[in-house]
TIMI-2910 file (N, C-alpha, C, CB; in pm, 1 decimal, decimal comma, always signed):
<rs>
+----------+----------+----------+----------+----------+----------+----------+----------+----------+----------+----------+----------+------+
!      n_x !      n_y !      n_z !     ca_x !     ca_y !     ca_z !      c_x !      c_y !      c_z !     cb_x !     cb_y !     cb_z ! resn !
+----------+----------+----------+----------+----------+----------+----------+----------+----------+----------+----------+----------+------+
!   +197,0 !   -440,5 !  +1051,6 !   +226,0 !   -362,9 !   +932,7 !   +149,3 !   -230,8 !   +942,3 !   +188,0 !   -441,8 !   +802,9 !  Unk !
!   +217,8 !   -115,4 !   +945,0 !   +139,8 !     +8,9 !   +890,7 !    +57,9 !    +40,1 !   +772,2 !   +215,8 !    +90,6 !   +878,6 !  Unk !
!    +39,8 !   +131,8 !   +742,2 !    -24,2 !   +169,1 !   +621,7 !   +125,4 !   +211,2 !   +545,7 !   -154,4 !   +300,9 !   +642,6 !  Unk !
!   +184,2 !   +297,6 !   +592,1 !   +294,4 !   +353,1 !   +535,6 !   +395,7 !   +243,5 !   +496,3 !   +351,2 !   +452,0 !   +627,8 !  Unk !
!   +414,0 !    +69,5 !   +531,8 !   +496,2 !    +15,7 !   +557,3 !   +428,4 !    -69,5 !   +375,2 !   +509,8 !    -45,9 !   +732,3 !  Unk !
!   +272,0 !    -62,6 !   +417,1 !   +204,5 !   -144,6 !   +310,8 !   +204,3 !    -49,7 !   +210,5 !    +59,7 !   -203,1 !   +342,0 !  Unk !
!   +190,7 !    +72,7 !   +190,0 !   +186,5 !   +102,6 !    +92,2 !   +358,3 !    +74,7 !    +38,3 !   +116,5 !   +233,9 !    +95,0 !  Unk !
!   +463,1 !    +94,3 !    +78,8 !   +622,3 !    +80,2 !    +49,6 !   +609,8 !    -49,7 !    -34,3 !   +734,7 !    +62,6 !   +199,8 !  Unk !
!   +553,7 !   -187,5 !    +34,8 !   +511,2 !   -308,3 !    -27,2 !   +457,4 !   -276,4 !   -142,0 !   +423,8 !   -385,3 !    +45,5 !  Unk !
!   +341,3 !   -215,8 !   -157,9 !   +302,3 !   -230,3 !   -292,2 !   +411,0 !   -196,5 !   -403,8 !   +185,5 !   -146,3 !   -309,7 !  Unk !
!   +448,2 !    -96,5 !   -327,5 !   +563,9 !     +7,1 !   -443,1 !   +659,3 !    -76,1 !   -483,2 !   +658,2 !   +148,2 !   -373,5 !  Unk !
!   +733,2 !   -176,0 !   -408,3 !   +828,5 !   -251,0 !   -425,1 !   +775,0 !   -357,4 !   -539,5 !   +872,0 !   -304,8 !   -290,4 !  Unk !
!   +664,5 !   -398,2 !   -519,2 !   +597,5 !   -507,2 !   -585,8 !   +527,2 !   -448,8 !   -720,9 !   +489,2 !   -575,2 !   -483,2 !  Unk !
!   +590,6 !   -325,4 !   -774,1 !   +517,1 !   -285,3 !   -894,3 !   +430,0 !   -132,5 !   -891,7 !   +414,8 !   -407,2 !   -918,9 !  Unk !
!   +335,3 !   -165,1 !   -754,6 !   +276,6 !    -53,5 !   -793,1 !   +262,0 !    +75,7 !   -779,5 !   +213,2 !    -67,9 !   -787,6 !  Unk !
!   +211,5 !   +175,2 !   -867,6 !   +234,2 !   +302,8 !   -846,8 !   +151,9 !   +358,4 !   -746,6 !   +223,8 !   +368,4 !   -957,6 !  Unk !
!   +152,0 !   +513,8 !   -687,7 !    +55,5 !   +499,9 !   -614,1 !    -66,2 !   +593,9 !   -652,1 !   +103,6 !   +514,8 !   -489,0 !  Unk !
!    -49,5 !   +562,6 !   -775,4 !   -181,7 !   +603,6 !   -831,3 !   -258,6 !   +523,9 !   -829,6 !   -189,7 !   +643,6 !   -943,6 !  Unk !
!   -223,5 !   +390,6 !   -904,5 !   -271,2 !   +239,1 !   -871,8 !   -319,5 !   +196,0 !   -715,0 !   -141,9 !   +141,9 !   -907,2 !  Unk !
!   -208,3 !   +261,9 !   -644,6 !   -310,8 !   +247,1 !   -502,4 !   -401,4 !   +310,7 !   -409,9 !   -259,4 !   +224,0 !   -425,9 !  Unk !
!   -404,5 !   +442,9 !   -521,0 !   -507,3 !   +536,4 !   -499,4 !   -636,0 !   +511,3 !   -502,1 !   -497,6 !   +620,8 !   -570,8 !  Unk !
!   -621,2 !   +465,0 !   -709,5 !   -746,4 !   +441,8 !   -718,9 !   -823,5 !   +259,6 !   -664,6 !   -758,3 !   +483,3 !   -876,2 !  Unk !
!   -764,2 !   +179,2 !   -613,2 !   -738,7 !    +87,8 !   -568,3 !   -834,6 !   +112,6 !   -390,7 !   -571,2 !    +73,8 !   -591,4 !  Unk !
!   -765,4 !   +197,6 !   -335,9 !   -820,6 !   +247,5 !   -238,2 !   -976,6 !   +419,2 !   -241,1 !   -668,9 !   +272,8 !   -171,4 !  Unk !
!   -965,8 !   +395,4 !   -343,6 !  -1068,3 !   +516,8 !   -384,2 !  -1013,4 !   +632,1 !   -317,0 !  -1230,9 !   +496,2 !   -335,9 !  Unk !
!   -920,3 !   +671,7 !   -347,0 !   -839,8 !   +818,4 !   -253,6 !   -764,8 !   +881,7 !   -414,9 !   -662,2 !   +751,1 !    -78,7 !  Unk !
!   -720,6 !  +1003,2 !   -366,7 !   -618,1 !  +1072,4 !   -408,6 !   -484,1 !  +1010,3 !   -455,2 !   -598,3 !  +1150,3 !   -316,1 !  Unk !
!   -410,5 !  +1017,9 !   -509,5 !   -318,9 !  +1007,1 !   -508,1 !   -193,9 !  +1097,7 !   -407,0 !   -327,4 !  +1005,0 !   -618,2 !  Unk !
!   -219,4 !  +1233,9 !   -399,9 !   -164,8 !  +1303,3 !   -295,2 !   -200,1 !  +1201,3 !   -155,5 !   -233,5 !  +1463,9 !   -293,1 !  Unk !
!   -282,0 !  +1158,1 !   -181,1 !   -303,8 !  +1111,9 !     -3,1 !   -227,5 !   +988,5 !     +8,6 !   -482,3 !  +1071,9 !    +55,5 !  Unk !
!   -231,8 !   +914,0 !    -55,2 !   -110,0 !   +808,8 !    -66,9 !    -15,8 !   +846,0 !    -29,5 !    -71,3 !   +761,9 !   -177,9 !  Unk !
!    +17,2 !  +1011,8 !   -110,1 !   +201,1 !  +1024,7 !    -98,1 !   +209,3 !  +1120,1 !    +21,4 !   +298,7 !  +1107,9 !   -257,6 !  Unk !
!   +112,8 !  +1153,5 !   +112,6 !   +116,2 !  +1153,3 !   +198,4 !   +143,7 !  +1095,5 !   +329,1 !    +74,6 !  +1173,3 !   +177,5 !  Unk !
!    +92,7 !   +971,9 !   +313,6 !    +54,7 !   +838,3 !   +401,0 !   +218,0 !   +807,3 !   +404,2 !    -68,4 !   +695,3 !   +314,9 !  Unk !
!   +279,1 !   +784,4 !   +272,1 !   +421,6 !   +735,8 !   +273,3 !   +545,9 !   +809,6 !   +301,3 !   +443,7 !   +690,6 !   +162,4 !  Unk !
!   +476,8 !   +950,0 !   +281,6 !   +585,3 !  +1062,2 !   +334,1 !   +592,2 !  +1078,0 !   +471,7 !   +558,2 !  +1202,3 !   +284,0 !  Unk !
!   +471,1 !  +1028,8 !   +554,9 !   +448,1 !  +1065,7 !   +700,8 !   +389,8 !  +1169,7 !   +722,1 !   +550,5 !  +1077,2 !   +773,6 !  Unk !
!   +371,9 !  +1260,1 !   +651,1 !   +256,5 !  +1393,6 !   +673,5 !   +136,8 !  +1369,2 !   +695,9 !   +235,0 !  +1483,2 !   +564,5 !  Unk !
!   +141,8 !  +1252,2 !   +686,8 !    -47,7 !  +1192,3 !   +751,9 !    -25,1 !  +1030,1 !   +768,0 !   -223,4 !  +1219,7 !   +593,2 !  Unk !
!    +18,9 !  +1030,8 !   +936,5 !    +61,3 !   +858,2 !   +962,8 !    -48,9 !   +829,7 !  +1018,8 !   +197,0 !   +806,2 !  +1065,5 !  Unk !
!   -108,5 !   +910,8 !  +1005,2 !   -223,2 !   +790,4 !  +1080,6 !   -381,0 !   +869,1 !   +999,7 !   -225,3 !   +802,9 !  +1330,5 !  Unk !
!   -391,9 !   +767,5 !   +848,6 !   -565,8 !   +775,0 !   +811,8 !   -624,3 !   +736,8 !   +895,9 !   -628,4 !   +702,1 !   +704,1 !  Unk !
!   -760,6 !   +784,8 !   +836,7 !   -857,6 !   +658,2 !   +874,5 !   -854,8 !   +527,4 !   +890,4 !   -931,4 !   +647,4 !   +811,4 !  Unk !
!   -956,2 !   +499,2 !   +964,6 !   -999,7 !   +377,6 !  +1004,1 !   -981,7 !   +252,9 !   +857,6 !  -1166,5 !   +409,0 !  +1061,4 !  Unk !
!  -1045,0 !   +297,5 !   +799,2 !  -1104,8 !   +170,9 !   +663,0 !  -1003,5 !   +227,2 !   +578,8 !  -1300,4 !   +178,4 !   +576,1 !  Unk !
!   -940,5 !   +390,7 !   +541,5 !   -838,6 !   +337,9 !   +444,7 !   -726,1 !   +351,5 !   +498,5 !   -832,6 !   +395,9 !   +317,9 !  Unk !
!   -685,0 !   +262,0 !   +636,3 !   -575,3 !   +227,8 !   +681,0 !   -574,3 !    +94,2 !   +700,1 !   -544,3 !   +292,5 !   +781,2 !  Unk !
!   -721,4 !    +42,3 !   +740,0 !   -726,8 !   -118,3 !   +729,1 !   -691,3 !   -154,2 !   +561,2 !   -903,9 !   -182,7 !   +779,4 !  Unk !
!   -790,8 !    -95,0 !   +462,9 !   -753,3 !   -108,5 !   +365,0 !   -641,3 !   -174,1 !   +272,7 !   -762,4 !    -36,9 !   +364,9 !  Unk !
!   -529,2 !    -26,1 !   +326,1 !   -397,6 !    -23,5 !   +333,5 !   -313,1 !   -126,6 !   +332,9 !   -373,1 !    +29,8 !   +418,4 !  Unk !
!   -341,9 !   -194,5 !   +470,0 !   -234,5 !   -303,1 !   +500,8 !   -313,0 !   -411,0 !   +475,7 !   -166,3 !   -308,0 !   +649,1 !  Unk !
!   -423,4 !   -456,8 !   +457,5 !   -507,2 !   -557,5 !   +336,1 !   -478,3 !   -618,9 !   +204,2 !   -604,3 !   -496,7 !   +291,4 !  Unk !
!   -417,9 !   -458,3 !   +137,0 !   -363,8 !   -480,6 !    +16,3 !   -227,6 !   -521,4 !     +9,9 !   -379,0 !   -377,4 !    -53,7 !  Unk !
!   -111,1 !   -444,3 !   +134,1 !    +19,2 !   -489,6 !   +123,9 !    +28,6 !   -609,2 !   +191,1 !   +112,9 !   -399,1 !   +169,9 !  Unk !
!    -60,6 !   -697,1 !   +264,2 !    -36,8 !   -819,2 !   +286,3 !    -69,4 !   -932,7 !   +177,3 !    -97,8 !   -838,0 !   +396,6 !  Unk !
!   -167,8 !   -884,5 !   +117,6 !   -185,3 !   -940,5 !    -25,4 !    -55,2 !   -893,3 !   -155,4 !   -347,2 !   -876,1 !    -73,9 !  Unk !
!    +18,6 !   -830,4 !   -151,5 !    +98,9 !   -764,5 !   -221,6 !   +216,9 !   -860,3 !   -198,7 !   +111,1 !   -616,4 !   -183,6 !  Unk !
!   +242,2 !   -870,7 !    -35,9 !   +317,8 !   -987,5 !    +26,1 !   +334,8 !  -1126,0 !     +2,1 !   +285,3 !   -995,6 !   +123,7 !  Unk !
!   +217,8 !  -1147,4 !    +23,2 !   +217,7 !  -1316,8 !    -28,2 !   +242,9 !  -1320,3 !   -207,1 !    +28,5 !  -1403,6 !    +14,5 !  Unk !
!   +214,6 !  -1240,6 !   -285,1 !   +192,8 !  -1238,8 !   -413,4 !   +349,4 !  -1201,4 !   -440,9 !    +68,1 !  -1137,5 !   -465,1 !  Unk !
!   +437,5 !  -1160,8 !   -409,8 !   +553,3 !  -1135,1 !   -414,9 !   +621,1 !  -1261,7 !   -387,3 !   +582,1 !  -1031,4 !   -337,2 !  Unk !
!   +612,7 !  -1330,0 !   -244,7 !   +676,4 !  -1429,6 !   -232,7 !   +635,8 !  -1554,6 !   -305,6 !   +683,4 !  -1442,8 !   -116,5 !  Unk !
!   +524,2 !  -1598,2 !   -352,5 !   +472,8 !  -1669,1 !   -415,5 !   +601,8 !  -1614,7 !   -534,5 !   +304,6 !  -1655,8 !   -424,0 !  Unk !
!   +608,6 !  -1551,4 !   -646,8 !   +646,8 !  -1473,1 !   -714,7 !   +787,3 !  -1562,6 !   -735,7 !   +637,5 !  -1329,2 !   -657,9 !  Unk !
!   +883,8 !  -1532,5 !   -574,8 !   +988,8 !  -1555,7 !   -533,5 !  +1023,2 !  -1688,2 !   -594,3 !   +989,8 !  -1542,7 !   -400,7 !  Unk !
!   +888,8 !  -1775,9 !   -503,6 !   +897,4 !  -1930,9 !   -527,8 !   +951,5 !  -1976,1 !   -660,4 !   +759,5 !  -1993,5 !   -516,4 !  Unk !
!   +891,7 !  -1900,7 !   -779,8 !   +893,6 !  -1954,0 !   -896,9 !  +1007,5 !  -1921,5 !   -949,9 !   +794,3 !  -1924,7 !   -970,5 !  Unk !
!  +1125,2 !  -1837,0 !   -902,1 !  +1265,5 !  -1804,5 !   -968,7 !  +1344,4 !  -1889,4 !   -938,5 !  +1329,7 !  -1684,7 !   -938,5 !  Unk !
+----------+----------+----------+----------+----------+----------+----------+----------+----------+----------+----------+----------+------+
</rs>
């Protein structure tokens, strides 16, 4: 998973990316950066970050699924 792929996850799953701004202690421009591709490749920690949260975003979605 990318960063760009995890942040899409979050988005799908609700959140804004302000929410995953401040979530990740960044900007919000830098988010919509990350997802636009004008900056595919952050840092180290808020790219691990990144896909930390959309794998958690993942399971919490399908879990989600289970219950419909």
């Amino acid at each position: 998973m990318t960063p760009q792929e995890a942040i899409q996850i979050m988005i799908d799953a609700g959140a804004t990316q302000g929410d995953i701004a401040i979530l990740c202690k960044v900007t919000q421009p830098a988010i919509s950066q990350i997802l636009s591709g004008k900056n595919a490749r952050p840092n180290y920690t808020l790219g691990t970050e990144l896909v930390r949260l959309g794998k958690l975003a993942q399971r919490r979605k399908g879990k989600n699924n289970e219950k419909n």
